[in-house]
Structure formats: structure tokens, C-alpha cells
N, C-alpha and C positions, 0 to 999 in steps of 0.2 A: 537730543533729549527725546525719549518718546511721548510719544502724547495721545493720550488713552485713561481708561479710568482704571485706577486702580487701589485696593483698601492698602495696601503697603507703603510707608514712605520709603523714598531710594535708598535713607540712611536705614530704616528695620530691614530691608531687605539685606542691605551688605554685612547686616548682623546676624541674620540668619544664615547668608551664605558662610559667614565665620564660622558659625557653631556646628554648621556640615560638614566644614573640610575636613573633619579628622574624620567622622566615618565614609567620606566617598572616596580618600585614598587609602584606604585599611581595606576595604572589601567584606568587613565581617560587624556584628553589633556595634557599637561604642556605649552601649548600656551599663552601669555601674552594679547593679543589681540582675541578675541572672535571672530571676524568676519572666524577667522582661522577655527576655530575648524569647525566640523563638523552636521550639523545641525539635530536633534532628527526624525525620521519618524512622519507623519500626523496621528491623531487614526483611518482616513480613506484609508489609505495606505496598500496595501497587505503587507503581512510576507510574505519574502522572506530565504528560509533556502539552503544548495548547491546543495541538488536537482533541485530547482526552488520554485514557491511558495506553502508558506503550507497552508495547510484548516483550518480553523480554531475547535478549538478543539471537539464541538458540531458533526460537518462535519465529524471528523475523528471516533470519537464514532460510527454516524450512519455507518457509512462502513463498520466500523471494524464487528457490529452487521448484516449486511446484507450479507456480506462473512461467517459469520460463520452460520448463517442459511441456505444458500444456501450449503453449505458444508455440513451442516446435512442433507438435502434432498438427495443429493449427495449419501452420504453415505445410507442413507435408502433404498434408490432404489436400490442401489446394493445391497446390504445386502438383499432381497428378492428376488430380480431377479438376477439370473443365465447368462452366456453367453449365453445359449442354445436358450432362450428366442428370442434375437436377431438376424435381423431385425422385428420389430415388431411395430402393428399398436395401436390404443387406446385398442380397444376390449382385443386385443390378450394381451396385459399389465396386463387389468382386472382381466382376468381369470391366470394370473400366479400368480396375486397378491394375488388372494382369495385364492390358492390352498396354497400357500406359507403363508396364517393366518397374512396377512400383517395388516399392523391397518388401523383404518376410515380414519382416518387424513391424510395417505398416499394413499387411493383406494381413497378419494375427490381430491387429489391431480392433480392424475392422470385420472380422469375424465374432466377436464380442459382442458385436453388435445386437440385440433382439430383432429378430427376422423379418414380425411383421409391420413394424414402423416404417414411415416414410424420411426422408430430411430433406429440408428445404438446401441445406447449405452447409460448408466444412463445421462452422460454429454448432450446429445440431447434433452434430456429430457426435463432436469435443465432446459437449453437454452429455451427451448418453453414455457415454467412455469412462464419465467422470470427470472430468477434465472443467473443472470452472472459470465461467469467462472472467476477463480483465477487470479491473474494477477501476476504472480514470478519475483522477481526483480533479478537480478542476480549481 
């Protein structure tokens, strides 16, 4: 027996759990009258999930592919260049990148670059490229 306070007696309660069984093994209303129930979302209506709302699945796709490219850049740039490198301007990127046999695809990258800025580090980089950082949910 538990014992504890509570405004139920054992018997309302097991009356009550009667009068749920039918809608918690149905899955849907058990309301006789319609107006009750609850009314279906519009197909123009955001998806809402308990984050808040979600993108629709297209939306999510593209992100997920824009994050992981921006993460390979990420990664490339460091992967060539060294801390030592840094602070460094467009030029001075060049010439670490050619010395280091980096690829075209990454020396065009970095020619993109506005000349007379400095970067502290690969993610500065990213950031001026375009390339937006991670976003970590915690």
C-alpha cells in the first residue's frame, strides 16, 4: 500500500483508469461529439517539433550538406597550413599553400580571399569564404 496523500480514493482511481482504457489502447479521440476533438493542422501550417519549428525536410538536407562542406574546407586548410603560418594575409596563405602541394581547388579557394585582411586561424578563413561555423547544440 502506498502511503502518501492523496485526493483520490484507490477505488476513483481504478474508475478512472477504466474509463481510459479505451482511449490509451485506440491511440486516437474517444469523444462522442467531434466538435471536441481536436482539429488536424492546415498543409499550410509550420511543423512544429519541441525544439520549435522544423524545416522542412528539403531545408534540412541542404544544411546538413552545407555544414559538411564547410567542415571539409575547414579541415583542408588546416591540414596544409601549420599554426606557424598564422597571423596571415591572402599572399602569405599562397605561398604556405604552394610550399605545402596543397590542391587547385584549395589555392582558388583561397585566392577569394580579400587581400588585405589578416586570419588569425583556418575558421577565419572559412568565415570570409562564406563558409558558416558549426552551430553545437548542447
Amino acid at each position: 500500500m502506498e502511503r502518501g496523500s492523496s485526493r483520490i480514493s484507490p477505488r476513483e482511481d481504478d474508475q478512472r483508469k477504466h474509463e481510459l482504457q479505451g482511449y490509451l489502447r485506440s491511440g486516437h479521440a474517444t469523444h462522442a461529439d467531434e466538435a471536441y476533438d481536436p482539429e488536424p493542422p492546415a498543409d499550410d501550417d509550420p511543423r512544429v517539433g519541441p525544439g520549435g519549428p522544423v524545416p522542412p525536410p528539403g531545408e534540412v538536407r541542404e544544411r546538413a550538406r552545407a555544414e559538411a562542406e564547410a567542415e571539409e574546407v575547414r579541415t583542408e586548410l588546416a591540414r596544409h597550413l601549420s599554426r606557424a603560418v598564422f597571423p596571415a594575409d591572402r599572399a602569405g596563405l599562397l605561398r604556405a599553400l604552394s610550399s605545402a602541394h596543397a590542391p587547385d581547388a584549395l589555392m582558388d579557394l583561397v585566392r577569394e580571399l580579400p587581400g588585405d585582411d589578416r586570419y588569425a586561424n583556418a575558421g577565419e578563413m572559412a568565415r570570409a569564404l562564406g563558409y558558416r561555423p558549426r552551430v553545437r547544440s548542447a
